[in-house]
C-alpha positions in Angstrom: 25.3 -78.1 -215.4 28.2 -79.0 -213.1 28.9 -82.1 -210.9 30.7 -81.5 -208.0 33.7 -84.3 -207.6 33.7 -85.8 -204.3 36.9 -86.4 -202.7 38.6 -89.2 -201.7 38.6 -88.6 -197.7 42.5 -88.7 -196.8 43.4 -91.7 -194.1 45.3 -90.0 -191.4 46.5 -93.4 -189.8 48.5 -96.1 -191.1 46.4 -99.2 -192.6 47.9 -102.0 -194.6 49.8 -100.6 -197.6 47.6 -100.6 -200.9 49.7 -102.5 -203.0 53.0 -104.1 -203.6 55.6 -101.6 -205.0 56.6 -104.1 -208.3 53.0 -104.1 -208.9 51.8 -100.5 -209.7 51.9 -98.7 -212.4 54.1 -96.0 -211.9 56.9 -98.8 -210.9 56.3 -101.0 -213.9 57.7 -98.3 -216.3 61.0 -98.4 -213.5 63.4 -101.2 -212.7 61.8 -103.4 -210.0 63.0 -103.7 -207.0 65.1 -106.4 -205.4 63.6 -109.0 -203.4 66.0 -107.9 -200.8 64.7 -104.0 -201.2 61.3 -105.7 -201.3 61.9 -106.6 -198.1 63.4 -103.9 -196.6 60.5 -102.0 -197.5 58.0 -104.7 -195.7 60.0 -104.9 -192.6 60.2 -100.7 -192.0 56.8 -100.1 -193.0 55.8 -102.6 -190.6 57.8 -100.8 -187.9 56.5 -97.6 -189.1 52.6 -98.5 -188.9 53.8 -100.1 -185.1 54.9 -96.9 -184.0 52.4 -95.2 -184.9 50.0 -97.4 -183.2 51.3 -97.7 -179.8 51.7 -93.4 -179.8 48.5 -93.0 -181.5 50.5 -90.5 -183.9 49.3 -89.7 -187.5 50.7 -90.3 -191.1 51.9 -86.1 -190.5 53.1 -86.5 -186.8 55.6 -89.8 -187.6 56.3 -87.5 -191.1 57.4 -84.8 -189.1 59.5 -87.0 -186.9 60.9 -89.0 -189.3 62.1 -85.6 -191.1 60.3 -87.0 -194.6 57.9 -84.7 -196.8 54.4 -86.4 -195.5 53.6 -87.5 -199.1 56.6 -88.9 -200.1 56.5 -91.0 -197.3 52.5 -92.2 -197.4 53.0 -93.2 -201.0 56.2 -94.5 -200.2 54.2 -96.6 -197.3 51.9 -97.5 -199.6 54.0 -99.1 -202.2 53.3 -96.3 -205.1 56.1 -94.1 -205.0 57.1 -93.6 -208.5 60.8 -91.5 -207.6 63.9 -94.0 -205.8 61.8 -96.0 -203.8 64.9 -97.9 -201.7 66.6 -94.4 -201.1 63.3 -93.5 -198.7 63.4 -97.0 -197.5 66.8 -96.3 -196.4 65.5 -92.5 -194.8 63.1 -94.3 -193.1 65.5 -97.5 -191.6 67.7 -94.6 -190.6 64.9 -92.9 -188.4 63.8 -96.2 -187.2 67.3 -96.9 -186.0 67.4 -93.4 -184.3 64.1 -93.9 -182.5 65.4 -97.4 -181.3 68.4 -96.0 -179.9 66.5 -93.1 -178.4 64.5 -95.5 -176.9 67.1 -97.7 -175.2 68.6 -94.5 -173.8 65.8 -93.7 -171.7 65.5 -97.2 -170.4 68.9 -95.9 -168.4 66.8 -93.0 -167.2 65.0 -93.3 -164.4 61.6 -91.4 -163.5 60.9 -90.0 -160.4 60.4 -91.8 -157.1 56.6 -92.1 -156.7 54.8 -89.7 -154.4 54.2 -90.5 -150.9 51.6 -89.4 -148.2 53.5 -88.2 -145.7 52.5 -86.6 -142.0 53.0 -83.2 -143.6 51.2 -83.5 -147.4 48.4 -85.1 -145.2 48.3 -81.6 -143.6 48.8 -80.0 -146.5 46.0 -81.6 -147.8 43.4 -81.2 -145.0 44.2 -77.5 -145.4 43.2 -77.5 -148.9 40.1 -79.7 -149.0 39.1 -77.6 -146.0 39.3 -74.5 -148.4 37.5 -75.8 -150.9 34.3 -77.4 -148.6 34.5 -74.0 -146.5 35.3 -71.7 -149.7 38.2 -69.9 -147.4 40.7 -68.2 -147.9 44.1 -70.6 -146.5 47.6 -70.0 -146.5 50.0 -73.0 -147.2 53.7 -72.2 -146.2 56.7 -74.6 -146.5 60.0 -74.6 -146.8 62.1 -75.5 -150.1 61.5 -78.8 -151.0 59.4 -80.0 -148.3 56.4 -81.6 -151.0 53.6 -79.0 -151.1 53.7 -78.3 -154.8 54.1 -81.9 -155.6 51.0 -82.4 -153.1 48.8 -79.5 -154.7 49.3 -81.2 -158.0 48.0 -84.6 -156.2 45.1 -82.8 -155.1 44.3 -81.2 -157.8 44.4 -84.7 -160.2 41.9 -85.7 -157.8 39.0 -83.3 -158.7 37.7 -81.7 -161.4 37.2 -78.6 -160.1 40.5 -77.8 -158.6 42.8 -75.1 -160.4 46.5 -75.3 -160.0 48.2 -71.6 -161.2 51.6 -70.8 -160.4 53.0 -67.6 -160.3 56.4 -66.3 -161.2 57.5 -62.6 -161.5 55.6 -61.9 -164.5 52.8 -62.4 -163.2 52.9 -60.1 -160.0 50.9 -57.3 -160.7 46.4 -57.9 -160.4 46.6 -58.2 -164.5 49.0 -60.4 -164.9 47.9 -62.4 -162.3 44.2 -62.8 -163.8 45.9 -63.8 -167.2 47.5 -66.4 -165.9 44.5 -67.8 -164.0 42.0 -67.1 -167.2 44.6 -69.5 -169.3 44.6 -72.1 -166.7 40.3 -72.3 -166.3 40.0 -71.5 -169.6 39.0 -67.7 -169.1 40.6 -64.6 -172.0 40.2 -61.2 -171.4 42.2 -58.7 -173.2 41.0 -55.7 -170.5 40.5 -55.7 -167.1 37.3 -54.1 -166.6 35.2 -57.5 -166.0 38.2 -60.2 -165.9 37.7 -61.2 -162.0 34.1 -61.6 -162.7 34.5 -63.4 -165.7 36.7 -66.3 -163.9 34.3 -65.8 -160.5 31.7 -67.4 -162.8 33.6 -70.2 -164.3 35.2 -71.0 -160.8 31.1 -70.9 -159.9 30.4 -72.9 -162.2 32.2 -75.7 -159.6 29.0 -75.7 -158.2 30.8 -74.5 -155.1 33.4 -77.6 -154.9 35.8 -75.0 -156.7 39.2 -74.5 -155.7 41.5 -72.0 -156.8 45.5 -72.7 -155.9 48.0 -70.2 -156.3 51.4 -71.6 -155.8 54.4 -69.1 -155.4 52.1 -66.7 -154.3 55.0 -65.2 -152.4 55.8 -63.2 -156.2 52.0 -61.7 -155.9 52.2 -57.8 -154.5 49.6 -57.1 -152.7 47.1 -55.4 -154.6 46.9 -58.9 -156.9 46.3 -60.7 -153.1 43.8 -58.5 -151.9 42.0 -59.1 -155.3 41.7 -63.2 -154.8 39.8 -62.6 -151.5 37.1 -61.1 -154.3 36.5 -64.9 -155.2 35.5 -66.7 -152.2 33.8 -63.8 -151.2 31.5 -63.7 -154.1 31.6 -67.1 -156.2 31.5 -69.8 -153.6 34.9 -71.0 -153.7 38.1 -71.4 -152.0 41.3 -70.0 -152.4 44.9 -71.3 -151.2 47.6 -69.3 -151.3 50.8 -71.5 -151.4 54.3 -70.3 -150.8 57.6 -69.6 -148.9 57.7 -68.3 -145.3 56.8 -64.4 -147.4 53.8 -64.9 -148.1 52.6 -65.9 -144.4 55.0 -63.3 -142.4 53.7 -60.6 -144.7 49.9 -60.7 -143.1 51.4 -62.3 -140.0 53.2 -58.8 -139.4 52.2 -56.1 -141.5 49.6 -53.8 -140.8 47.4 -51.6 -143.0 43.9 -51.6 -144.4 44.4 -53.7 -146.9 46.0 -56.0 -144.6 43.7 -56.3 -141.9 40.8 -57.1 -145.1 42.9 -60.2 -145.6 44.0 -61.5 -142.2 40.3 -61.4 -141.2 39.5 -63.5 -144.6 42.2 -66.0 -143.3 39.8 -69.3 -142.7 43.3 -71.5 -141.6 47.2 -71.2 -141.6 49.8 -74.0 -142.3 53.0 -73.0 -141.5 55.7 -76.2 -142.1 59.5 -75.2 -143.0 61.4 -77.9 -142.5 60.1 -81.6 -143.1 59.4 -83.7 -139.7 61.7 -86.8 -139.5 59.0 -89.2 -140.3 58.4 -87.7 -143.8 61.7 -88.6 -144.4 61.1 -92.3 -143.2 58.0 -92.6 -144.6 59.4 -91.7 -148.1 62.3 -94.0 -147.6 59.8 -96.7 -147.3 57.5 -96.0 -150.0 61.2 -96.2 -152.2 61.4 -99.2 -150.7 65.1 -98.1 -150.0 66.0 -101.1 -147.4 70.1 -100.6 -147.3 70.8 -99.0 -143.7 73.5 -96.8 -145.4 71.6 -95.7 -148.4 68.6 -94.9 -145.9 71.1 -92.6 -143.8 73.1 -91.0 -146.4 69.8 -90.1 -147.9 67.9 -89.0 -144.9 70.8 -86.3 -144.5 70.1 -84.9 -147.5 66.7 -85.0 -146.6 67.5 -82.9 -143.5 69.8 -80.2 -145.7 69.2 -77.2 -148.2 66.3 -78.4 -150.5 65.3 -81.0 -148.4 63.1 -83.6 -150.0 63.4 -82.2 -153.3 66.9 -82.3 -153.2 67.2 -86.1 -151.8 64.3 -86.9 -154.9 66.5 -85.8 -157.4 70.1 -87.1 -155.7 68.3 -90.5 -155.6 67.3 -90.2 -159.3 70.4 -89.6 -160.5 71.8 -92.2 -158.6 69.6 -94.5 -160.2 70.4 -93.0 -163.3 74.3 -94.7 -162.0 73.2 -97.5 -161.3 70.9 -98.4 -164.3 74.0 -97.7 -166.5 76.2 -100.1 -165.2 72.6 -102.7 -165.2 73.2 -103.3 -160.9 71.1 -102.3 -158.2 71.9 -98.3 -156.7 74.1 -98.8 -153.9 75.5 -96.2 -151.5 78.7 -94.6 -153.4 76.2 -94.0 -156.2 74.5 -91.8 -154.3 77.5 -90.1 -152.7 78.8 -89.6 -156.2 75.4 -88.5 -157.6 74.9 -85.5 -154.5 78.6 -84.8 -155.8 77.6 -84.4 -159.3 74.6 -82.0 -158.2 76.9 -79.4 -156.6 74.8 -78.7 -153.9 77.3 -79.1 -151.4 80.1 -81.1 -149.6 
């Protein structure tokens, strides 16, 4: 008759090291270690189990980081590597060096300037929660850079039953198209034949507080449109299609069959190219951008190619200026950042 062995269950997170490296057996047929190496060893495995707690990494994620085979470095850890024990010491205050370095670099990066309600994501936003209590079909156009995929996102971080898919030219044609929206709801198919009923019932399963956004719909061709008016028409949801000015002069103009299916499915259009003056102010604000010059160089970008997107990410890297030389962003810094951008004179 057999036993079985059980197994020592393998800790995955860092707890206090088992014992001192002079003190196990494998190191007591070895030289000891200096009280300096002793140490060093204290102090980096101290920094090692510190990092790992405030990520919430594991022994194999900060092995993987640190570029150190994952059991040379928990025995190492735990005082009871038996091979040069100060050489992974020294590995180890190498990486911890890196990661500190790395880590004062991106204090000099800035994020992005918070998101603000303006007039027109307001709109935005009353178009799409009136989608989703109606279960319409809406269509969301805007011009470059005036907020709405920054506002769907928003929106859909503020239910649970809001889908955010983006298309790009891959994803044109119907079967593409369902792909893409079966990986975001959690939906795989590998044939057509019952896909759009497949994510109908999941996108049911909202209990009809569903919400299916399709940004970039302008890359869509039409047969892949005039399959998303199969949703709302059969699963009690709504569906917004976002995009440029394509999407809405396409159904605004064309005719067709097909076409007049969709128009008369069309519960509400938002048509917003440019952003109003007060988005731009009311962003200013909510930067808390108070220097008269700053607030008018920035505004023009506001009112150029890109428009708010473009002034977002001129500000940022004129943060970015200013945070490297530890001052406050003035108004050359963002001269010199729209410079650096090349997107324009």
């Amino acid at each position: 008759m057999t036993t079985a062995m059980a197994t020592k269950p393998v800790a995955t997170v860092f707890q206090d090291p088992r014992s001192h490296p002079n003190e196990s057996d494998k190191r007591k047929k070895r030289d000891p270690l200096t009280d300096a190496q002793v140490r060093a060893w204290q102090k980096a495995a101290r920094k090692v189990r510190e990092i790992a707690t405030q990520s919430g990494r594991s022994k194999a994620d900060i092995a993987r980081r640190a570029g150190i085979n994952n059991a040379r470095l928990n025995t190492w850890y735990d005082g009871e590597y038996a091979g040069d024990f100060h050489a992974v010491t020294e590995e180890v205050e190498r990486w911890l060096k890196s990661v500190e370095a790395m880590d004062k670099l991106r204090a000099t990066i800035p994020s992005e300037p918070p998101f603000v309600q303006t007039k027109t994501a307001r709109e935005i936003e009353m178009t799409l929660l009136y989608a989703q209590m109606q279960r319409e079909l809406v269509i969301v156009t805007t011009g470059s850079g005036v907020g709405k995929t920054a506002t769907c996102k928003r929106f859909r971080d503020a239910s649970p039953h809001v889908h955010l898919v983006t298309m790009r030219p891959n994803t044109k044609r119907n079967f593409g198209m369902l792909q893409e929206i079966g990986r975001v709801i959690g939906v795989r198919r590998t044939n057509s034949a019952d896909f759009d009923h497949a994510i109908g019932e999941r996108l049911e399963q909202g209990g009809g507080d569903a919400l299916l956004i399709i940004d970039e719909a302008q890359e869509l061709n039409d047969e892949a449109v005039n399959q998303l008016r199969f949703f709302p028409d059969n699963f009690r949801c709504g569906v917004a299609l976002v995009g440029n000015d394509e999407i809405y002069t396409r159904f605004h103009q064309k005719g067709g069959p097909s076409y007049a299916q969709i128009k008369g499915r069309i519960g509400k259009r938002l048509k917003r190219m440019e952003p109003r003056p007060e988005d731009i102010v009311q962003i200013l604000d909510g930067w808390r951008v108070t220097d008269p010059e700053q607030r008018e160089l920035l505004k023009a970008i506001g009112e150029g190619e890109g428009a708010l997107r473009n002034m977002a990410k001129t500000y940022v890297v004129a943060q970015g200026y200013a945070l490297g030389a530890d001052r406050e962003v003035n108004a050359n810094d963002i001269r010199v950042a729209y410079q650096a951008r090349s997107v324009g004179e």
